[in-house]
PDB file of N, CA, C and O in Angstrom:
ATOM      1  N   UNK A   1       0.840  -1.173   0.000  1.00  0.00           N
ATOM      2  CA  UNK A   1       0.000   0.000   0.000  1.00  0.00           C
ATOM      3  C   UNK A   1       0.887   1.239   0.000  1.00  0.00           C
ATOM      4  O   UNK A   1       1.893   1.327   0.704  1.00  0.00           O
ATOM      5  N   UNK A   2       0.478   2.149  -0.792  1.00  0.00           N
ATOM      6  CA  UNK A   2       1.356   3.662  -1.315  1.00  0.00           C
ATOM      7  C   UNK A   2       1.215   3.871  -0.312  1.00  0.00           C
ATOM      8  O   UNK A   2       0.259   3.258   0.161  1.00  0.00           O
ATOM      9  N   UNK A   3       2.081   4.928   0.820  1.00  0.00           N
ATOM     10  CA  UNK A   3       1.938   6.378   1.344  1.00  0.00           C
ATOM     11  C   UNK A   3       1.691   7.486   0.555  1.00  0.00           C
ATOM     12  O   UNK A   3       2.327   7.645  -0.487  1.00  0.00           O
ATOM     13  N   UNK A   4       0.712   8.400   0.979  1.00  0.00           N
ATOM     14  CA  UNK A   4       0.246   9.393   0.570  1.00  0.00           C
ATOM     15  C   UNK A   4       0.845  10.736   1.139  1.00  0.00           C
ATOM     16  O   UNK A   4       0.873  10.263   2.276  1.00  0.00           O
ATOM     17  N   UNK A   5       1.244  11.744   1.285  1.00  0.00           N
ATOM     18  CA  UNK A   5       1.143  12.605   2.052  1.00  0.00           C
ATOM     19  C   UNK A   5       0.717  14.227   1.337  1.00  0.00           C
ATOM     20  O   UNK A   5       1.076  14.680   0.250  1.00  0.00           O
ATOM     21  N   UNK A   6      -0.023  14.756   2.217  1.00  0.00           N
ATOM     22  CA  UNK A   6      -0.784  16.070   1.725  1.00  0.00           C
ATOM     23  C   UNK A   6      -0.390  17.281   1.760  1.00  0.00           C
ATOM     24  O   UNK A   6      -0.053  17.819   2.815  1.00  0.00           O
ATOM     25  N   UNK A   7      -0.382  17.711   0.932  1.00  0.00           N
ATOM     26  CA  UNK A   7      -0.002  19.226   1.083  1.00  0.00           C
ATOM     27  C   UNK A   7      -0.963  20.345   1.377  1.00  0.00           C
ATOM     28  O   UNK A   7      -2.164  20.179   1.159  1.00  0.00           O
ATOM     29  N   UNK A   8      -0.473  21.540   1.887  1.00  0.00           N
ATOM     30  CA  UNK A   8      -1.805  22.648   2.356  1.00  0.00           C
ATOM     31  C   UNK A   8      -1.223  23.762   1.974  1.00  0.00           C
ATOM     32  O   UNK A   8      -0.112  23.943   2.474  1.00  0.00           O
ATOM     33  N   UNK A   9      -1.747  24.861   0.990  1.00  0.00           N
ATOM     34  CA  UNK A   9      -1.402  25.768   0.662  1.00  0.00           C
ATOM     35  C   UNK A   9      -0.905  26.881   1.800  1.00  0.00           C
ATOM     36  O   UNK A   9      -1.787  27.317   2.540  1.00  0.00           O
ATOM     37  N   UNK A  10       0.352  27.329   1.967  1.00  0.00           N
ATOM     38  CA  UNK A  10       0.885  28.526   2.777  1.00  0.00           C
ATOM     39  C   UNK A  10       0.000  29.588   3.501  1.00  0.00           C
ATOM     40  O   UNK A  10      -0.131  29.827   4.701  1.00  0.00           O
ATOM     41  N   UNK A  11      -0.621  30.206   2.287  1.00  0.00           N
ATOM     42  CA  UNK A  11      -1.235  31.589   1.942  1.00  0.00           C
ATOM     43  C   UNK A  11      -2.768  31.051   2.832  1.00  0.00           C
ATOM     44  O   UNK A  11      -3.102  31.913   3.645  1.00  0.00           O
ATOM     45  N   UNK A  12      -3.524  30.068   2.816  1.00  0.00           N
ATOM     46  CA  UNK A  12      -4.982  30.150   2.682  1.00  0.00           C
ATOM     47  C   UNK A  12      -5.172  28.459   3.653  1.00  0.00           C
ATOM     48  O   UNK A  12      -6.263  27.959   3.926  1.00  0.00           O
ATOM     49  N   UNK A  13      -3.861  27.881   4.005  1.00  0.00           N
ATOM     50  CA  UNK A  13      -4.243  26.700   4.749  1.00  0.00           C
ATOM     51  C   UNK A  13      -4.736  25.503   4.148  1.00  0.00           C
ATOM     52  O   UNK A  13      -4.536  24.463   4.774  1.00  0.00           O
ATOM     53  N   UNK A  14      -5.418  25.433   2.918  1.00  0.00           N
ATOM     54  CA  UNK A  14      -6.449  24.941   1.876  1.00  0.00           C
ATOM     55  C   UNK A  14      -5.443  23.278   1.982  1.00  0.00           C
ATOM     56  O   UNK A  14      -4.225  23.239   1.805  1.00  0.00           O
ATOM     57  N   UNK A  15      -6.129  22.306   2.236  1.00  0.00           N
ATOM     58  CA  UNK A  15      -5.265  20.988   1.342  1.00  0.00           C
ATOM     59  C   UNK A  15      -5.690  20.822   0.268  1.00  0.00           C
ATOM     60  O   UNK A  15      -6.903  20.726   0.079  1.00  0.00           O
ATOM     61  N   UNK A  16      -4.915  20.756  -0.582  1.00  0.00           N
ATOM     62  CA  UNK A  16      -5.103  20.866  -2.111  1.00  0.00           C
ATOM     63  C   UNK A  16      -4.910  19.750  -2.779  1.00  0.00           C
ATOM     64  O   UNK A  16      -5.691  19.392  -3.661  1.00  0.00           O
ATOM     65  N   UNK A  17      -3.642  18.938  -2.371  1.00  0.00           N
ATOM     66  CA  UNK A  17      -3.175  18.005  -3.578  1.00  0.00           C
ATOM     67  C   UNK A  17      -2.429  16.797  -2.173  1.00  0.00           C
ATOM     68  O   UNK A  17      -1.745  17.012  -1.172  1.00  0.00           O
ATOM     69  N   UNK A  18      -3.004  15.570  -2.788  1.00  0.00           N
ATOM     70  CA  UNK A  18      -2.050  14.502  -2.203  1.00  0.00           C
ATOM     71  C   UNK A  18      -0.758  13.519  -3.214  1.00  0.00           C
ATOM     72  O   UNK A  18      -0.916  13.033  -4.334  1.00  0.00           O
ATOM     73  N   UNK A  19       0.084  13.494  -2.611  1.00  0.00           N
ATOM     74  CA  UNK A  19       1.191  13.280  -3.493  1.00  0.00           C
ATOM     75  C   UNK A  19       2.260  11.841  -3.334  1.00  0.00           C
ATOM     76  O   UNK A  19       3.180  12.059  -2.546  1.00  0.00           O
ATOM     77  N   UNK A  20       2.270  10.602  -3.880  1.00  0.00           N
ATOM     78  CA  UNK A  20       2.962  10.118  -3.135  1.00  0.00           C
ATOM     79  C   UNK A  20       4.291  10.254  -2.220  1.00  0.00           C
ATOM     80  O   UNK A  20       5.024  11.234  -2.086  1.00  0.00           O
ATOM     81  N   UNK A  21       4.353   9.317  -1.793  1.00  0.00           N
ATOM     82  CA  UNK A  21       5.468   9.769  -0.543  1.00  0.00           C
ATOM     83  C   UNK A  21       6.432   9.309  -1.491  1.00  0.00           C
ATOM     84  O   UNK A  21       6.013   8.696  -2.473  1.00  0.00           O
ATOM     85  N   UNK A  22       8.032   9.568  -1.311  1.00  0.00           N
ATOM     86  CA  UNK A  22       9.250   9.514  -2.341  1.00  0.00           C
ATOM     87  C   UNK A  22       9.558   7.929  -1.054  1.00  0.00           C
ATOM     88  O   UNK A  22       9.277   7.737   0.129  1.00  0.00           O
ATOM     89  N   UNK A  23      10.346   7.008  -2.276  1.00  0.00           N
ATOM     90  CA  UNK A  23      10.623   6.087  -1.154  1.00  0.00           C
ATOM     91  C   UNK A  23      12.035   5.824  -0.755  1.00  0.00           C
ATOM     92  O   UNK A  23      12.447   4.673  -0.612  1.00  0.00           O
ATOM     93  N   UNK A  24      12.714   6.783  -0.588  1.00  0.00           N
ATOM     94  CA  UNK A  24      13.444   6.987   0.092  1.00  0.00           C
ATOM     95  C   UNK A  24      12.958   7.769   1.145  1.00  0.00           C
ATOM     96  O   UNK A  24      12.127   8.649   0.921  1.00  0.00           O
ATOM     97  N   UNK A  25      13.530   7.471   2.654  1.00  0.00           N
ATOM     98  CA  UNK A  25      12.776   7.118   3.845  1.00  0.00           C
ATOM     99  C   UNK A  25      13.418   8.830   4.089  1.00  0.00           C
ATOM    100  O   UNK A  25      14.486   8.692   4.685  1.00  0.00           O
ATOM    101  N   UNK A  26      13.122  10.465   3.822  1.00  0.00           N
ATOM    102  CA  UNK A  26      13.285  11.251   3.942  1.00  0.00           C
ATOM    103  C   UNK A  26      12.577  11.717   5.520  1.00  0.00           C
ATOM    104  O   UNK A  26      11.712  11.080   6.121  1.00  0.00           O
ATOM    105  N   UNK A  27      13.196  12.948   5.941  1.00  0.00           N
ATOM    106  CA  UNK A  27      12.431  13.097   7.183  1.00  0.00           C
ATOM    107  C   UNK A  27      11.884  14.564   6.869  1.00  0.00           C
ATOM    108  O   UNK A  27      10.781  15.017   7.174  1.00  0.00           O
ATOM    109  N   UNK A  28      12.572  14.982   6.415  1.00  0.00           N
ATOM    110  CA  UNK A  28      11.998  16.602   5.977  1.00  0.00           C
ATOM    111  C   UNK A  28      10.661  16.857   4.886  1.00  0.00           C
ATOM    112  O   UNK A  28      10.632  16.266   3.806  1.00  0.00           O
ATOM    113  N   UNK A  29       9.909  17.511   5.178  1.00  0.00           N
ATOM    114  CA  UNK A  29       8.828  18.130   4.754  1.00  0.00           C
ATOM    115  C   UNK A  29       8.683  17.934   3.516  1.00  0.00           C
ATOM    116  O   UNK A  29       9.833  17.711   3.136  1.00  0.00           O
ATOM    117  N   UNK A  30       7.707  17.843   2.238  1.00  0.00           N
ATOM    118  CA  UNK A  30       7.740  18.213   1.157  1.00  0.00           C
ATOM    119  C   UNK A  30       7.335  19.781   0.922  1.00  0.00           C
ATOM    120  O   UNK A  30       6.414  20.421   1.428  1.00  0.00           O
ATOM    121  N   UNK A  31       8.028  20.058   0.270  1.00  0.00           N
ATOM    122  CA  UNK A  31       8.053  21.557  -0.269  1.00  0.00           C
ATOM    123  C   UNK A  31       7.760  21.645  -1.975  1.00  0.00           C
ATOM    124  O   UNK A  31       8.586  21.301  -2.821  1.00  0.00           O
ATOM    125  N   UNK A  32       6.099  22.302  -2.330  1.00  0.00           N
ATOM    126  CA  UNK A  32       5.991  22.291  -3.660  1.00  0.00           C
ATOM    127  C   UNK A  32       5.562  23.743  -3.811  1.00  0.00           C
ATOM    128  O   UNK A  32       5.013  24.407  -2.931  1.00  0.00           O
ATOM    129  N   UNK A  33       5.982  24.285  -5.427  1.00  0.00           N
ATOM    130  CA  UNK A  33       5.014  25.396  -5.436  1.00  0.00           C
ATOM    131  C   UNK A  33       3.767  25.127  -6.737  1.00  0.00           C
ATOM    132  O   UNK A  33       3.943  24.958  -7.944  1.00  0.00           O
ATOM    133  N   UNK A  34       2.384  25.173  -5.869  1.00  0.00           N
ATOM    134  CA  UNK A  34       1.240  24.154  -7.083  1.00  0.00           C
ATOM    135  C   UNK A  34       0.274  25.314  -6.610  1.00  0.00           C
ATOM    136  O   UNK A  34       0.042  25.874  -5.539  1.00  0.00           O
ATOM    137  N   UNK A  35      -0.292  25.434  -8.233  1.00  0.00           N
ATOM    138  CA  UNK A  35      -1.716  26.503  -8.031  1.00  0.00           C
ATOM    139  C   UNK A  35      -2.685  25.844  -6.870  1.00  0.00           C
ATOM    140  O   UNK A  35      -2.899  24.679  -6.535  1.00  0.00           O
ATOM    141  N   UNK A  36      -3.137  27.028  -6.444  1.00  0.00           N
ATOM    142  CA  UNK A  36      -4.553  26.989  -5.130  1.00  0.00           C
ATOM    143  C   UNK A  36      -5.297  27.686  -5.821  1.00  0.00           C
ATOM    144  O   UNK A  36      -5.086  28.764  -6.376  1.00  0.00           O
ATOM    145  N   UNK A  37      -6.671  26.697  -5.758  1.00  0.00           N
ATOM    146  CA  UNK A  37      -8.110  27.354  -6.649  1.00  0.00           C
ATOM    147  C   UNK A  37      -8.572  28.342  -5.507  1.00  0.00           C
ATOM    148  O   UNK A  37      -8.955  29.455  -5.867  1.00  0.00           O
ATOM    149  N   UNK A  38      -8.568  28.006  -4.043  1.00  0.00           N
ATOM    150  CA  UNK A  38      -8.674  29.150  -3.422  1.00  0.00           C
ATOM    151  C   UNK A  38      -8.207  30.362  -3.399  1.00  0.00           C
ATOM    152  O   UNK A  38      -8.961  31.235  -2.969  1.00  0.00           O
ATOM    153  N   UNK A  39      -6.939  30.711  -3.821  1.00  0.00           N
ATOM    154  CA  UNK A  39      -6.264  31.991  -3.754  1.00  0.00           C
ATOM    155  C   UNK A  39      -6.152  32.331  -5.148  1.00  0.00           C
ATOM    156  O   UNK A  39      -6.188  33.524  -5.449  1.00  0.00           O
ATOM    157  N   UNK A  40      -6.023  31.471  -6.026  1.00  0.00           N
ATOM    158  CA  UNK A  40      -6.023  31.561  -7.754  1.00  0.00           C
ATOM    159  C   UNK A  40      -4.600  32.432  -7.758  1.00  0.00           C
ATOM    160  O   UNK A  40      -4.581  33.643  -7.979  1.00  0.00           O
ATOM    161  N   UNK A  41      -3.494  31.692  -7.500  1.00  0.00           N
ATOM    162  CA  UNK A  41      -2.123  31.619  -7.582  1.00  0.00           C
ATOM    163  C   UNK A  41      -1.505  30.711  -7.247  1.00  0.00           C
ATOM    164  O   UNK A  41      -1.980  29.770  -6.611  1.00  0.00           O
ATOM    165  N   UNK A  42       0.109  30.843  -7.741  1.00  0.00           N
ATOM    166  CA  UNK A  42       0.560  29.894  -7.238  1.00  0.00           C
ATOM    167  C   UNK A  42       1.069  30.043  -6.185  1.00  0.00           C
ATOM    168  O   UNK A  42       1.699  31.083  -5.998  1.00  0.00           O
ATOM    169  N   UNK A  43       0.988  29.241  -5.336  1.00  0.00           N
ATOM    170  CA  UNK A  43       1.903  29.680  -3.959  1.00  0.00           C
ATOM    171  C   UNK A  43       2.904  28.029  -3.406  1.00  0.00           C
ATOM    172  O   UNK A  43       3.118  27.013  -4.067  1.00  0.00           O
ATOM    173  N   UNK A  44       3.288  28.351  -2.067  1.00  0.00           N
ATOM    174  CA  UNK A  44       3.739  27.278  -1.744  1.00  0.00           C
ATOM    175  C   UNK A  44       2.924  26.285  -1.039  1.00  0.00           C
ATOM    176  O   UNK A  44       1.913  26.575  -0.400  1.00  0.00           O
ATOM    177  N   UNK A  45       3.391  25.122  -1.173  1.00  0.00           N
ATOM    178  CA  UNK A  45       2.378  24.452  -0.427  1.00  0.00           C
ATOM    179  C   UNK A  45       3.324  23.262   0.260  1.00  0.00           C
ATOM    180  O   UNK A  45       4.148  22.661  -0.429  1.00  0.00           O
ATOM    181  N   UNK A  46       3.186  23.050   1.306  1.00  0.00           N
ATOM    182  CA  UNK A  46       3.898  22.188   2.611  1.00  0.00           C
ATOM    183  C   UNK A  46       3.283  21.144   2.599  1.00  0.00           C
ATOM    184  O   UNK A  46       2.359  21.027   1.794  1.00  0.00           O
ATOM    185  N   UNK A  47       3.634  20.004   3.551  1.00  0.00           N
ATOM    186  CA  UNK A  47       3.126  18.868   3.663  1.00  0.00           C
ATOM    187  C   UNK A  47       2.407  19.140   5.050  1.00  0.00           C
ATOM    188  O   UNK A  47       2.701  20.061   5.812  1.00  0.00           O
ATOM    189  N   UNK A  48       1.544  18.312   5.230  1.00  0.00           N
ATOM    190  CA  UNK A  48       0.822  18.428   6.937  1.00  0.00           C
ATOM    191  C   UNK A  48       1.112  17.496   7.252  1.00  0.00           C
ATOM    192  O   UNK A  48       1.543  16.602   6.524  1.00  0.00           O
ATOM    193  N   UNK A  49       0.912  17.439   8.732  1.00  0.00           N
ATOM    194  CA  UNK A  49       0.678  15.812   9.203  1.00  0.00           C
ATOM    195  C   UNK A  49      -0.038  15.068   9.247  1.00  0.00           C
ATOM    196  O   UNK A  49       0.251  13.958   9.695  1.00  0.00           O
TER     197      UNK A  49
END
């Protein structure tokens, strides 16, 4: 079974996009920059827990 992990836009909090997990066993955050239909830009978007 994949790991998933989610991202939430910076700007607006919004979870937007789930992404698989890389499988190398990383500990640090994913860091993307992906359009938010809420803010209608692109911004950054983090992983949550």
């Amino acid at each position: 079974m994949a790991v998933k992990r989610v991202l939430a836009c910076e700007q607006c909090g919004s979870r937007n996009y789930s992404v698989p997990a890389p499988s190398s066993g990383t500990t640090e955050r994913l860091q993307m920059k992906k359009f938010c239909k809420r803010c209608n830009a692109h911004t950054l978007h983090r992983e949550t827990k």
